[in-house]
KEKE-3310 file (N, C-alpha, C; in steps of 0.2 Angstrom, whole numbers, plus 5000, padded with zeros to 4 digits):
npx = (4975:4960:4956:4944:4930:4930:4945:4951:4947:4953:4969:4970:4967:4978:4986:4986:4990:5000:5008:5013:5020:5033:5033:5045:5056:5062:5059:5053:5042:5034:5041:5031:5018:5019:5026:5015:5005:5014:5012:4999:4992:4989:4978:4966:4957:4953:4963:4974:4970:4969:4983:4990:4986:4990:5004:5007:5004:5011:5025:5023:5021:5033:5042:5038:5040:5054:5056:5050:5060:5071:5068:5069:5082:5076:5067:5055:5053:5049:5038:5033:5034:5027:5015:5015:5016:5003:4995:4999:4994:4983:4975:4980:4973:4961:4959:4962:4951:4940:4944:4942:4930:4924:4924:4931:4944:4952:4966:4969:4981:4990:5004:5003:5014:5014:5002)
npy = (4908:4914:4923:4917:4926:4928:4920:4934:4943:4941:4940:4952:4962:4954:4961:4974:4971:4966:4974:4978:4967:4970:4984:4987:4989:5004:5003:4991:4987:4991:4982:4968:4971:4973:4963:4954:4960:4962:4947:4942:4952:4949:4943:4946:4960:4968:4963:4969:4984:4987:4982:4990:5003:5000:4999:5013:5019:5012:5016:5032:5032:5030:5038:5050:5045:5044:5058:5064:5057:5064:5075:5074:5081:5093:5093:5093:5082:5070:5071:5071:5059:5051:5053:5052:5037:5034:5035:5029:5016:5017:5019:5008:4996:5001:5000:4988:4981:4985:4981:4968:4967:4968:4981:4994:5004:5019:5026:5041:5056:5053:5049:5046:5035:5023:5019)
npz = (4919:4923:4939:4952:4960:4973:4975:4968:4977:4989:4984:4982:4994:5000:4994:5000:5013:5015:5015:5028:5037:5030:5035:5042:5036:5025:5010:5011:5013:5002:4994:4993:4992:4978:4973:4974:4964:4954:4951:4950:4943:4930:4929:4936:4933:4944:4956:4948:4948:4964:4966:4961:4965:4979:4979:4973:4987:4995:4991:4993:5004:5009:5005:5012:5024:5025:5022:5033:5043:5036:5042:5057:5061:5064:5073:5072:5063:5070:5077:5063:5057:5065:5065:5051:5049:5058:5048:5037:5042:5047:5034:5026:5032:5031:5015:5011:5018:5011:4998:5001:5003:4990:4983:4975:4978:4983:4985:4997:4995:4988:4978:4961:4953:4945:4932)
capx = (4969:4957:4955:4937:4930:4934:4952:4953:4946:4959:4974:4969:4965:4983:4992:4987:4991:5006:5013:5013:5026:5039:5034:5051:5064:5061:5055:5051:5035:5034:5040:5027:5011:5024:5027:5009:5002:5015:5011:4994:4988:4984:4973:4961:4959:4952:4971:4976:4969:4970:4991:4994:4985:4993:5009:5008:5003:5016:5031:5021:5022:5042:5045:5036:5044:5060:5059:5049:5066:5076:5067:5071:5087:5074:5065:5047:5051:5048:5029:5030:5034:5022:5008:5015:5015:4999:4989:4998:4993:4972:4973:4981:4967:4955:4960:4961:4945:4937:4945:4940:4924:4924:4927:4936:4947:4959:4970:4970:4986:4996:5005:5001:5019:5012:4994)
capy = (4906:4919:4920:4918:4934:4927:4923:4940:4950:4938:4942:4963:4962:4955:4967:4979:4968:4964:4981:4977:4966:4973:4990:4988:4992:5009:5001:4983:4989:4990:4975:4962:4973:4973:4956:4952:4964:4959:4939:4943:4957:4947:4937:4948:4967:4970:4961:4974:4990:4984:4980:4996:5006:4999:5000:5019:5022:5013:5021:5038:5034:5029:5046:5055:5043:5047:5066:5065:5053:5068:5081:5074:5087:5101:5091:5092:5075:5066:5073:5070:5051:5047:5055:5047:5030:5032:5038:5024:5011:5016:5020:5001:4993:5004:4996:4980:4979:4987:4975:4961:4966:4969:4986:4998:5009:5025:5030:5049:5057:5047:5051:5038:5034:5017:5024)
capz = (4921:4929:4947:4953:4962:4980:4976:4966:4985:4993:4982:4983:5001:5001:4991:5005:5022:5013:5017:5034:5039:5027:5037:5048:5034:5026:5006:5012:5014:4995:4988:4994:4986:4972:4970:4971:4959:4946:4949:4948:4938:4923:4931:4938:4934:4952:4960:4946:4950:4968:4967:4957:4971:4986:4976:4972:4991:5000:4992:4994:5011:5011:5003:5018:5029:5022:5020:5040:5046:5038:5047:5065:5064:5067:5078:5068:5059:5076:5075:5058:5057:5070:5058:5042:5051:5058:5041:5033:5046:5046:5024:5024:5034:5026:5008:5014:5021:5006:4994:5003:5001:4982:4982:4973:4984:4980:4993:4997:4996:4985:4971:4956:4950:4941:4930)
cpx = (4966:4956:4946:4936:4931:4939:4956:4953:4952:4965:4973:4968:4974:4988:4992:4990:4997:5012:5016:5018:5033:5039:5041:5058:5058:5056:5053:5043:5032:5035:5036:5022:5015:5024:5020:5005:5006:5013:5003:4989:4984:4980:4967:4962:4956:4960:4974:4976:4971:4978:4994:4993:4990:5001:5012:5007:5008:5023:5028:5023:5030:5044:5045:5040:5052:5059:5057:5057:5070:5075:5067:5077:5084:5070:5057:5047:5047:5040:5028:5029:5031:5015:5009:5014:5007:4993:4992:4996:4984:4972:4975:4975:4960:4954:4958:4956:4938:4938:4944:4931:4921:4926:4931:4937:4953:4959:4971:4976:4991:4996:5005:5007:5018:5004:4993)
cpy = (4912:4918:4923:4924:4934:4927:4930:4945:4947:4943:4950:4962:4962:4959:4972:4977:4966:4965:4980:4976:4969:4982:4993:4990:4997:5008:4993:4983:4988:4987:4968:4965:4972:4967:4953:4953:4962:4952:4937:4947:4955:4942:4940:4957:4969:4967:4970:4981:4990:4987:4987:5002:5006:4998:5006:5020:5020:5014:5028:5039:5032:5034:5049:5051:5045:5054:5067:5063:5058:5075:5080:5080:5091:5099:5089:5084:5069:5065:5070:5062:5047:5048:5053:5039:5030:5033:5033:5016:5011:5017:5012:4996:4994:4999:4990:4976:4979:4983:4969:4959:4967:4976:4991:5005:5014:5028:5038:5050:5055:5051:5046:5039:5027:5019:5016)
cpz = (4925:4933:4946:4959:4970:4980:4972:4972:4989:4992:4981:4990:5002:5000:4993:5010:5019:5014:5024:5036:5037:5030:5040:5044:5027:5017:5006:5011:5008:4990:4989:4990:4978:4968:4968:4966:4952:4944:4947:4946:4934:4923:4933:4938:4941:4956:4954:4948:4961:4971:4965:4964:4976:4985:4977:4981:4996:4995:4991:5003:5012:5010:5010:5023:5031:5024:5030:5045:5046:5044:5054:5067:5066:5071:5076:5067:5063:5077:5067:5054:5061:5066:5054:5046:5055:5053:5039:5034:5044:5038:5023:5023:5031:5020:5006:5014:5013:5002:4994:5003:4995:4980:4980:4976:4980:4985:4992:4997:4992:4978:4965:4951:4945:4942:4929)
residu = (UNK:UNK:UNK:UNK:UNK:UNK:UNK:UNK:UNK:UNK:UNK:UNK:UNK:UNK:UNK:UNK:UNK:UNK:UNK:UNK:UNK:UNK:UNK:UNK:UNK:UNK:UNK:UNK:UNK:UNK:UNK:UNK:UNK:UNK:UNK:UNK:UNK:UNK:UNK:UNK:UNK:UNK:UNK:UNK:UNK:UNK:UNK:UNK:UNK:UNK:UNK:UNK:UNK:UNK:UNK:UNK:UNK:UNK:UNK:UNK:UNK:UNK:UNK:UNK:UNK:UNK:UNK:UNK:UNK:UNK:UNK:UNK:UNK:UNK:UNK:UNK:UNK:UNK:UNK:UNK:UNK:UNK:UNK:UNK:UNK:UNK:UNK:UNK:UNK:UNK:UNK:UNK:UNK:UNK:UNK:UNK:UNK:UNK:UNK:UNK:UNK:UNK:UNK:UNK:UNK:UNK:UNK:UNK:UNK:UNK:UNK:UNK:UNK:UNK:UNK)
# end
């Protein structure tokens, strides 16, 4: 059954804020927008475009965290995980916001490993 266009900005809204919590372990981050986008894709292609975006943008941003997390041995990564986490904190927000208000949003930066 199709979602109607309020619960479609809902369930995209979510497949962004969803990244949130699960921010504190390094791909947690990734399997909420995941779970949502796969349980509701085919109900609304706005959840769908939406879930695939915010998909592709938080493991771009686990990569960087990752490759930032290794470069603490040179001391750089320490700068540079405080920059990945706060681009991926206002690009989330962003998304969110926009989706909530019917919006179609593309996150900068990101690599689109799910076209």
């Amino acid at each position: 059954m199709p979602l109607s266009e309020s619960d479609a900005r809902l369930w995209a809204m979510l497949a962004h804020l969803s990244a949130i919590p699960g921010s504190f372990v390094l791909i947690g981050s990734v399997i909420a927008p995941l779970v949502i986008w796969q349980i509701q894709k085919e109900r609304s292609a706005f959840v769908d475009y939406h879930g695939k975006e915010a998909v592709n943008f938080q493991i771009t941003m686990a990569i960087a965290a990752a490759v930032s997390f290794l470069l603490m041995i040179l001391v750089v990564g320490v700068f540079l995980l405080f920059i990945v986490g706060v681009v991926w904190l206002v690009f989330t927000i962003i998304a969110a916001v926009k989706a909530n208000n019917g919006e179609y949003y593309r996150y900068p930066l990101t690599f689109r490993f799910i076209g």
